[in-house]
N, CA, C and O atoms as a printed pandas DataFrame, in Angstrom:
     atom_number atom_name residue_name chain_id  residue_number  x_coord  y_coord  z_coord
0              1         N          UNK        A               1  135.090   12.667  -83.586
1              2        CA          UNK        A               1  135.609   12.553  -82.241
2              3         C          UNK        A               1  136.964   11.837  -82.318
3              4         O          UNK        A               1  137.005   10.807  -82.991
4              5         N          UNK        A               2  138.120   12.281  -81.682
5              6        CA          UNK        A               2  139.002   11.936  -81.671
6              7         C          UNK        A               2  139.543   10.504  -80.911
7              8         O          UNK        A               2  138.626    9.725  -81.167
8              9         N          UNK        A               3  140.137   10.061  -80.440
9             10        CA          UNK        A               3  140.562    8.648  -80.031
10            11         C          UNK        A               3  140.878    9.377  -78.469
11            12         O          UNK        A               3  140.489    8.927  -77.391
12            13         N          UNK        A               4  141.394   10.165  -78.607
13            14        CA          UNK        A               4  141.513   10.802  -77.346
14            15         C          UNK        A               4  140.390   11.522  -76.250
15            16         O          UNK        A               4  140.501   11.660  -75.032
16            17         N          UNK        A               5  139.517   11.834  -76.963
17            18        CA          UNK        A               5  138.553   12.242  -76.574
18            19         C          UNK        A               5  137.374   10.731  -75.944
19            20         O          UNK        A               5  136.615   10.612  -74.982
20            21         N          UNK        A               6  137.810    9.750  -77.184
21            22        CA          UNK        A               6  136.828    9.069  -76.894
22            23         C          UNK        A               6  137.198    8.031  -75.782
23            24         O          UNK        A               6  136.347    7.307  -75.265
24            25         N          UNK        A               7  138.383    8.010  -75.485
25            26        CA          UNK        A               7  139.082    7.177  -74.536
26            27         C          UNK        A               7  138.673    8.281  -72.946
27            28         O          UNK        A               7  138.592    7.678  -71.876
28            29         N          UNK        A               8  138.461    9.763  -72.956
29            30        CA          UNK        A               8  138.147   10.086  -71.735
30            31         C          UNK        A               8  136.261   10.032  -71.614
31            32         O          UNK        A               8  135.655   10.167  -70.551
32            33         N          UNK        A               9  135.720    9.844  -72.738
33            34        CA          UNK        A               9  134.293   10.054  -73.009
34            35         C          UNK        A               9  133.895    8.577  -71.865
35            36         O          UNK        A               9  133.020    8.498  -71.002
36            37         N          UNK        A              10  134.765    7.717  -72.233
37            38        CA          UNK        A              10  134.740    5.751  -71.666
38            39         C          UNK        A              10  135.030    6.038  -70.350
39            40         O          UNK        A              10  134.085    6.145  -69.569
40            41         N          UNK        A              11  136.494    6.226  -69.841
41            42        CA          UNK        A              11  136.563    6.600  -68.437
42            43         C          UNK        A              11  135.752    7.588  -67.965
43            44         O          UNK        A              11  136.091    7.551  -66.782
44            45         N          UNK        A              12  135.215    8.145  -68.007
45            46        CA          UNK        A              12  134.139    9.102  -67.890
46            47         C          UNK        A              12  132.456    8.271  -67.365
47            48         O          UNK        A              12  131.752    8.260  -66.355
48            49         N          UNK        A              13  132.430    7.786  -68.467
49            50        CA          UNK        A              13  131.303    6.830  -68.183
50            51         C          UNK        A              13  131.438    6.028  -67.159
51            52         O          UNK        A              13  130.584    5.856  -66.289
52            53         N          UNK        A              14  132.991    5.270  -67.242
53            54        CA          UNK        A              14  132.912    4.062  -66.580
54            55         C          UNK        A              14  133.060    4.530  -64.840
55            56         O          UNK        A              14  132.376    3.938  -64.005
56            57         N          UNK        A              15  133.942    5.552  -64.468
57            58        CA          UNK        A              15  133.924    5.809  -63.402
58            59         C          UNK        A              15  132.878    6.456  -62.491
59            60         O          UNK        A              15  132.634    6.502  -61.285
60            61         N          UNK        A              16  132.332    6.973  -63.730
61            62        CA          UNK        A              16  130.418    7.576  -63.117
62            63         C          UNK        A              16  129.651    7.181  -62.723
63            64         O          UNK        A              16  128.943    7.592  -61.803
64            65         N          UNK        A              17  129.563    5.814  -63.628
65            66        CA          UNK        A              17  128.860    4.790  -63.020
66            67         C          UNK        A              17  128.961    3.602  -61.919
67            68         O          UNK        A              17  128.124    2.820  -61.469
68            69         N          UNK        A              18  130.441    3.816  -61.661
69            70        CA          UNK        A              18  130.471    3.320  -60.450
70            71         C          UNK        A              18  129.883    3.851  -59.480
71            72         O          UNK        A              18  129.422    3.133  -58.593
72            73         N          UNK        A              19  129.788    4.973  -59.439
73            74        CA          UNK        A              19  128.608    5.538  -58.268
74            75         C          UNK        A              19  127.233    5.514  -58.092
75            76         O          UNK        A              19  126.681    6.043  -57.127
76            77         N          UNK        A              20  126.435    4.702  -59.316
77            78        CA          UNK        A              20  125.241    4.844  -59.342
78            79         C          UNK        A              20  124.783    3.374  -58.185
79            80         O          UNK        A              20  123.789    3.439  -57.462
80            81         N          UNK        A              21  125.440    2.502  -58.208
81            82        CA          UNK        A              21  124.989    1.269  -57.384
82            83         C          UNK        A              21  124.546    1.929  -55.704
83            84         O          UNK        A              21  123.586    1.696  -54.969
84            85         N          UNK        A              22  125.977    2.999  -55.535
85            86        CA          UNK        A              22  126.140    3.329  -53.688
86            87         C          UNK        A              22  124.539    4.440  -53.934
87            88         O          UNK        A              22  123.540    4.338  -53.221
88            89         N          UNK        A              23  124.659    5.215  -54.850
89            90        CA          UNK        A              23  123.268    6.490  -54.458
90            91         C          UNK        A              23  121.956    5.564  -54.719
91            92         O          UNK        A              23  120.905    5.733  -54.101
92            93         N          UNK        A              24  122.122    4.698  -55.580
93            94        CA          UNK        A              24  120.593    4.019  -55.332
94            95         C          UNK        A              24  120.345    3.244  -54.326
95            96         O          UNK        A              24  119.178    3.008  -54.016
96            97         N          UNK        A              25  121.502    2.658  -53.571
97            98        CA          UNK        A              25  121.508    1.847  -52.264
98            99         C          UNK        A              25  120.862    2.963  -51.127
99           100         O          UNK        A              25  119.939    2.919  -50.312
100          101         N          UNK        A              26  121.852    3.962  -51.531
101          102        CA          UNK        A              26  121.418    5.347  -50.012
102          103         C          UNK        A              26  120.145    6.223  -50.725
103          104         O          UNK        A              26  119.752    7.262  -50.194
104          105         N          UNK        A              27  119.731    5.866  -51.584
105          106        CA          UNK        A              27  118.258    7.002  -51.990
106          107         C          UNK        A              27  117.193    5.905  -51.409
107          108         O          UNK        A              27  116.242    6.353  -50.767
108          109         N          UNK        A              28  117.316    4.269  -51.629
109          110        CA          UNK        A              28  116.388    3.511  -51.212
110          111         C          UNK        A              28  116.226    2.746  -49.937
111          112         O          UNK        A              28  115.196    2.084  -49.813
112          113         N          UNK        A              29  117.225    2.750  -48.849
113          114        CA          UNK        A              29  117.428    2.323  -47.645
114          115         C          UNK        A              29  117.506    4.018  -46.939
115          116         O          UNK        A              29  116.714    4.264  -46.030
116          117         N          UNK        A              30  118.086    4.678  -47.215
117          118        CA          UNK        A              30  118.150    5.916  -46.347
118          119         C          UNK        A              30  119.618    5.860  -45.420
119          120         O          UNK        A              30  120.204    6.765  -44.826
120          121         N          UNK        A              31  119.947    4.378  -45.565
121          122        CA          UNK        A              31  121.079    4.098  -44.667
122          123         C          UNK        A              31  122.605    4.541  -44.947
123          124         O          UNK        A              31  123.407    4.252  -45.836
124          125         N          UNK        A              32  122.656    5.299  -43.900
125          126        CA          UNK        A              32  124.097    6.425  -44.665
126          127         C          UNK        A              32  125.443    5.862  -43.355
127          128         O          UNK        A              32  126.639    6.153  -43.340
128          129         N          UNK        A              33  124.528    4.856  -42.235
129          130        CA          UNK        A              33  125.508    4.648  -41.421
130          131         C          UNK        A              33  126.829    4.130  -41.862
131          132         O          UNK        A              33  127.716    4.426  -41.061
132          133         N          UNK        A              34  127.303    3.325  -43.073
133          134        CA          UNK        A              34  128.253    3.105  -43.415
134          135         C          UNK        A              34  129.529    4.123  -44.531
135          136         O          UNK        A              34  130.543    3.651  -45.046
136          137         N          UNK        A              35  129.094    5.401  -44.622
137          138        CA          UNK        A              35  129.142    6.691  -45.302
138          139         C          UNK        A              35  130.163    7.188  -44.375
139          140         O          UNK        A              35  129.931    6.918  -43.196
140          141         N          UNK        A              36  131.257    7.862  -44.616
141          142        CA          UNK        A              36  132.026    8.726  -43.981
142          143         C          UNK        A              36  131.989    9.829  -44.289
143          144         O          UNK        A              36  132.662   10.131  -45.274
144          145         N          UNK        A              37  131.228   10.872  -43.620
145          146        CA          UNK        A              37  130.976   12.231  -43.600
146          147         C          UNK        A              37  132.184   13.139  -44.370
147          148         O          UNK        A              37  132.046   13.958  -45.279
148          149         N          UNK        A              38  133.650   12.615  -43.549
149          150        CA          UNK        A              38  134.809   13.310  -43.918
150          151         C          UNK        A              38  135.493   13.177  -45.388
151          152         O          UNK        A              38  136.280   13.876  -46.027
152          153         N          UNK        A              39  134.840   11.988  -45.612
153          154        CA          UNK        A              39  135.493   11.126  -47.160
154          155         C          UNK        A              39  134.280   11.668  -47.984
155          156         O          UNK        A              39  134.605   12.237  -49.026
156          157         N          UNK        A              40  133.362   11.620  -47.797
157          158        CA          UNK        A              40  132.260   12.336  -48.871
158          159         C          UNK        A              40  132.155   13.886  -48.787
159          160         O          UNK        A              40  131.416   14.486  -49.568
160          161         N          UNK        A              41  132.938   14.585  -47.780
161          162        CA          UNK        A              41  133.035   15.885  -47.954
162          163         C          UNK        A              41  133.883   16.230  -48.947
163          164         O          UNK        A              41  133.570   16.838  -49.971
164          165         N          UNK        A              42  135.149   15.773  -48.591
165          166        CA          UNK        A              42  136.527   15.904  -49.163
166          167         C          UNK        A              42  136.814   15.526  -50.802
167          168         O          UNK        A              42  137.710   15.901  -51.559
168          169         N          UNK        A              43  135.261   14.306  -51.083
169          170        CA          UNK        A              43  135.797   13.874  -52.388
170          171         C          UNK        A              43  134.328   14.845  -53.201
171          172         O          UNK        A              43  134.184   14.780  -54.422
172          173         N          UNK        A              44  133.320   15.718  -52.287
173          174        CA          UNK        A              44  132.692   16.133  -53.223
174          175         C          UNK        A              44  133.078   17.526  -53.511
175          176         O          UNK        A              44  132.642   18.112  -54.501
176          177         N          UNK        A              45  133.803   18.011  -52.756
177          178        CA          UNK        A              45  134.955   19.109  -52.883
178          179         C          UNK        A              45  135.680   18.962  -54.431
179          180         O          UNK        A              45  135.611   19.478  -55.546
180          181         N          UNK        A              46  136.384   17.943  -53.736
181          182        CA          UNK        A              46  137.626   17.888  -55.226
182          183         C          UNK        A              46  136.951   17.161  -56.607
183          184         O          UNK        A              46  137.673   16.958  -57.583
184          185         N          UNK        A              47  135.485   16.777  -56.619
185          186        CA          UNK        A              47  134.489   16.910  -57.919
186          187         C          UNK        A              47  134.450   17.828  -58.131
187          188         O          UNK        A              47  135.157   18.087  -59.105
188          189         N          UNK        A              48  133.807   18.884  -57.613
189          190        CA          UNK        A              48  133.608   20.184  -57.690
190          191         C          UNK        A              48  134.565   20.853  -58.544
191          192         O          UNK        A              48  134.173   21.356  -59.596
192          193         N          UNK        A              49  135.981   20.921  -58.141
193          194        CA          UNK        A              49  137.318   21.084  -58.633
194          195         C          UNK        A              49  137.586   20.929  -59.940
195          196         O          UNK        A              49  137.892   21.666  -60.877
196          197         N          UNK        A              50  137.367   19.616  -59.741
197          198        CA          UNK        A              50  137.576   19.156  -61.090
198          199         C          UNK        A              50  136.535   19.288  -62.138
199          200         O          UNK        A              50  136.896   18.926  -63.257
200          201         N          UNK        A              51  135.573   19.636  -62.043
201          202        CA          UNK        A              51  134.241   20.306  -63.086
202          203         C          UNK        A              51  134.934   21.814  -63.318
203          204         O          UNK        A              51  135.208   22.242  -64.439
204          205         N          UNK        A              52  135.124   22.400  -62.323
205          206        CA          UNK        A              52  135.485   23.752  -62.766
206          207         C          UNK        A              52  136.765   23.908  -63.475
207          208         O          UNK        A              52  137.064   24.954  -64.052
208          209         N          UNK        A              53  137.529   22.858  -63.432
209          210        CA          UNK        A              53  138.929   22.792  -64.526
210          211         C          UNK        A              53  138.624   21.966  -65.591
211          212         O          UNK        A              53  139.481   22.066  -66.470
212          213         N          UNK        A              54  137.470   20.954  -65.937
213          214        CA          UNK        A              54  137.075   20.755  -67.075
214          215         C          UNK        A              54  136.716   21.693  -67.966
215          216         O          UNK        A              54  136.952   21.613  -69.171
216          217         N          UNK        A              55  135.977   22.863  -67.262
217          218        CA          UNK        A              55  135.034   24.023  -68.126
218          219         C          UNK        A              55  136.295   24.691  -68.859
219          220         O          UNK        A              55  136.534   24.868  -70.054
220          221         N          UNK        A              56  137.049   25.011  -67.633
221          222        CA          UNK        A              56  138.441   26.351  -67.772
222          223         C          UNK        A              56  138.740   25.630  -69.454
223          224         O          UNK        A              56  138.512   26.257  -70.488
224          225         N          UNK        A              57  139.385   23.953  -69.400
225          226        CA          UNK        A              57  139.883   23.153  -70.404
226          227         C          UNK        A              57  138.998   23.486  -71.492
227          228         O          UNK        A              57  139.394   23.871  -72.592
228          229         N          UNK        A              58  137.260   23.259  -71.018
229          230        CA          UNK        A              58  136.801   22.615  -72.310
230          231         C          UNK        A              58  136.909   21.281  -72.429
231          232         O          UNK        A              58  136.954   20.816  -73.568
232          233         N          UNK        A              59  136.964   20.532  -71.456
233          234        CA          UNK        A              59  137.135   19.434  -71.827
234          235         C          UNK        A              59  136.075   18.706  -71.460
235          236         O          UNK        A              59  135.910   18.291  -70.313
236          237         N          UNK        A              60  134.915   18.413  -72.881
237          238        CA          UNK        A              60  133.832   18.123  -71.920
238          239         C          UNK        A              60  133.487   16.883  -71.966
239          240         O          UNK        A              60  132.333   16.748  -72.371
240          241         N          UNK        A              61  134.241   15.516  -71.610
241          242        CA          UNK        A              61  134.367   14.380  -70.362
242          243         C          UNK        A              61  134.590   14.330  -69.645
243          244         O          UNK        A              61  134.177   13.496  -68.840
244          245         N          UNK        A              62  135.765   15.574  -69.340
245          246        CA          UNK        A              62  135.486   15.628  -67.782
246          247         C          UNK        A              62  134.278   16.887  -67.069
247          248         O          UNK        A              62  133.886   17.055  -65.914
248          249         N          UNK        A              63  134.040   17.424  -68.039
249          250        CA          UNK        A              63  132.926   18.252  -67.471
250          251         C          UNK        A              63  131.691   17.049  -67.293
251          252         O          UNK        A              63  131.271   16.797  -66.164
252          253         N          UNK        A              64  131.188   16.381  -68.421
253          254        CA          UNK        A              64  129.931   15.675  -68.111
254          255         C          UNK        A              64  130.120   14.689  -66.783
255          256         O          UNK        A              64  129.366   14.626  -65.812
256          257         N          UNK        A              65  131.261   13.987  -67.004
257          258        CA          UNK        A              65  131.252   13.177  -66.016
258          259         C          UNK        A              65  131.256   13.614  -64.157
259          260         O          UNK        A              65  130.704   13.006  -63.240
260          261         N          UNK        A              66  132.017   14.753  -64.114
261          262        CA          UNK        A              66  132.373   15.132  -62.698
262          263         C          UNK        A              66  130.548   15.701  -62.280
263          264         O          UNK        A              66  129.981   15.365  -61.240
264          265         N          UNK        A              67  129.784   16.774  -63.584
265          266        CA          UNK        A              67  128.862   17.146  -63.345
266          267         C          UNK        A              67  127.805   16.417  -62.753
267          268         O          UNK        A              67  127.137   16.828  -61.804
268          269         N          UNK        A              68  127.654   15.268  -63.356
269          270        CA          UNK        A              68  126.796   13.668  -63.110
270          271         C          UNK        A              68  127.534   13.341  -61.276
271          272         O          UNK        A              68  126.889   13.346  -60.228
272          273         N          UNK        A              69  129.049   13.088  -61.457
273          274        CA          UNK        A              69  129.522   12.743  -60.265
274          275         C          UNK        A              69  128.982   13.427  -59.067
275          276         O          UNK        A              69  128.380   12.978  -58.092
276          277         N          UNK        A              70  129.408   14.820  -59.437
277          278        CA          UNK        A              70  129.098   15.783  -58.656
278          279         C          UNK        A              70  127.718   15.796  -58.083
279          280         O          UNK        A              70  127.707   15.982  -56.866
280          281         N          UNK        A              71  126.251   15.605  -58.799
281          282        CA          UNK        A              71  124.971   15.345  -58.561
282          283         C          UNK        A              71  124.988   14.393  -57.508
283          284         O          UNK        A              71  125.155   14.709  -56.330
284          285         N          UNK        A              72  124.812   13.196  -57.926
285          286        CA          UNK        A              72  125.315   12.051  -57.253
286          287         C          UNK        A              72  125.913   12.180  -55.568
287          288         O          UNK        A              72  125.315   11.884  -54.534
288          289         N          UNK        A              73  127.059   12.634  -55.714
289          290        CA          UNK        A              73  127.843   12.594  -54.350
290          291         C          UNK        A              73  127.434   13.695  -53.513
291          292         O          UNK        A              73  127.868   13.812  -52.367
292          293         N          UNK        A              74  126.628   14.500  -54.024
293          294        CA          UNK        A              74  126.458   15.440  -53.370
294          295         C          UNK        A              74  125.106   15.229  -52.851
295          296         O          UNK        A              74  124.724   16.152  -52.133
296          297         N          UNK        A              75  124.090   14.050  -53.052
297          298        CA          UNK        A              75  123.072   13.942  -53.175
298          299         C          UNK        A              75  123.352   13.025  -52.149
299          300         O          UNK        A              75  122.376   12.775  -51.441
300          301         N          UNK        A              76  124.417   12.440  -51.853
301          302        CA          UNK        A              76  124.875   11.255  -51.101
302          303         C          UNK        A              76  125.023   11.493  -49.857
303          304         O          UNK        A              76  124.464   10.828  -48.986
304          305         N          UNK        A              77  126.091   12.845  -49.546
305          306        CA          UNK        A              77  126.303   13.669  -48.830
306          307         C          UNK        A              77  125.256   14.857  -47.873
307          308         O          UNK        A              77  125.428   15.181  -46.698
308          309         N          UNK        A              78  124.511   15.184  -48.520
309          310        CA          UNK        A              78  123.177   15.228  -48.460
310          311         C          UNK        A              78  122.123   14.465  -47.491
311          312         O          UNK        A              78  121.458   14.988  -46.597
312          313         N          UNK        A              79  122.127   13.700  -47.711
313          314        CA          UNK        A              79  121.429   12.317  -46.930
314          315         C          UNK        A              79  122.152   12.196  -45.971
315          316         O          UNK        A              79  121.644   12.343  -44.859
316          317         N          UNK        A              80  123.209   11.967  -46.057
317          318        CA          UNK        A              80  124.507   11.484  -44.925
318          319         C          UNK        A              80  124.312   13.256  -43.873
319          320         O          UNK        A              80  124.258   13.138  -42.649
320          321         N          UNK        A              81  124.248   14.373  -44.345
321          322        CA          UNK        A              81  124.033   15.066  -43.020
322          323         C          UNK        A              81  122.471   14.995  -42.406
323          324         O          UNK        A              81  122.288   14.902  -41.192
324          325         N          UNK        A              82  121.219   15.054  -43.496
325          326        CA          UNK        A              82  120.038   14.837  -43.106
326          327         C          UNK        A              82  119.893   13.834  -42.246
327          328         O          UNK        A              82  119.291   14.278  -41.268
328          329         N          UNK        A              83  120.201   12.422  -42.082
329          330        CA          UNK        A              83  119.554   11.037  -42.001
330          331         C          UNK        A              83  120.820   10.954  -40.886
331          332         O          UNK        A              83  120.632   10.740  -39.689
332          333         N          UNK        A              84  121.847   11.115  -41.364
333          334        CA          UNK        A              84  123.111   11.046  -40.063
334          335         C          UNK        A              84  122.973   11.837  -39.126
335          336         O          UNK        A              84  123.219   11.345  -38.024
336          337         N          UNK        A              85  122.615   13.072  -39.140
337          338        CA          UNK        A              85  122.420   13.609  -37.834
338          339         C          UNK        A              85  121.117   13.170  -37.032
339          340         O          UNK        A              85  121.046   13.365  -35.819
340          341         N          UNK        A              86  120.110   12.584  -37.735
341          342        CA          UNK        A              86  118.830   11.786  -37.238
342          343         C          UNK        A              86  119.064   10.700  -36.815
343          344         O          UNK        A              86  118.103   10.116  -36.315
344          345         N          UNK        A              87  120.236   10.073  -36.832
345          346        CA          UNK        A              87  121.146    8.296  -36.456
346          347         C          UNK        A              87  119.790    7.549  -37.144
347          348         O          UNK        A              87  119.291    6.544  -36.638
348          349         N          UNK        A              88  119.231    8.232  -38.455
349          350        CA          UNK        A              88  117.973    7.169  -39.158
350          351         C          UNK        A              88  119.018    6.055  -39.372
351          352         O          UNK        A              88  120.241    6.166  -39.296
352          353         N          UNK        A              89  118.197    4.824  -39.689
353          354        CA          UNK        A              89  119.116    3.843  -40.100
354          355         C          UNK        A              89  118.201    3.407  -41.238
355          356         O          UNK        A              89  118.543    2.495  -41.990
């Protein structure tokens, strides 16, 4: 593995996992009232994006990571129309 590779393999990780704290907060409270519908549309869009220009690349840190991201935010998003249109709290 190259130095280059392994430097996106790290950001990869590290930015992925910043999302795991918010989906286990919203998988175990249900509470999506602080969630912006428009900001979790828009950023699970341009995951999306960016998985499908990892593949095109081959570049697969950013494929694993956006794929994981992508799960995640979309799982987030998810909840946020289920539970948000229910005003569950």
């Amino acid at each position: 593995m190259s130095t280059t590779e392994l430097i996106g393999y790290v950001a990869a990780f590290l930015t992925t996992c910043s999302f795991v704290p918010q989906a286990l907060h919203t998988f175990r409270t249900r509470d999506v009232r602080g969630i912006s519908l428009g900001m979790y549309s828009v950023f699970t869009a341009g995951v999306a994006l960016w998985l499908v220009y990892g593949v095109v690349l081959a570049a697969w840190p950013i494929v694993v990571a956006n794929a994981i991201t992508l799960a995640l935010a979309g799982t987030i998003l998810g909840m946020k129309l289920v539970y948000g249109a229910r005003g569950h709290r």
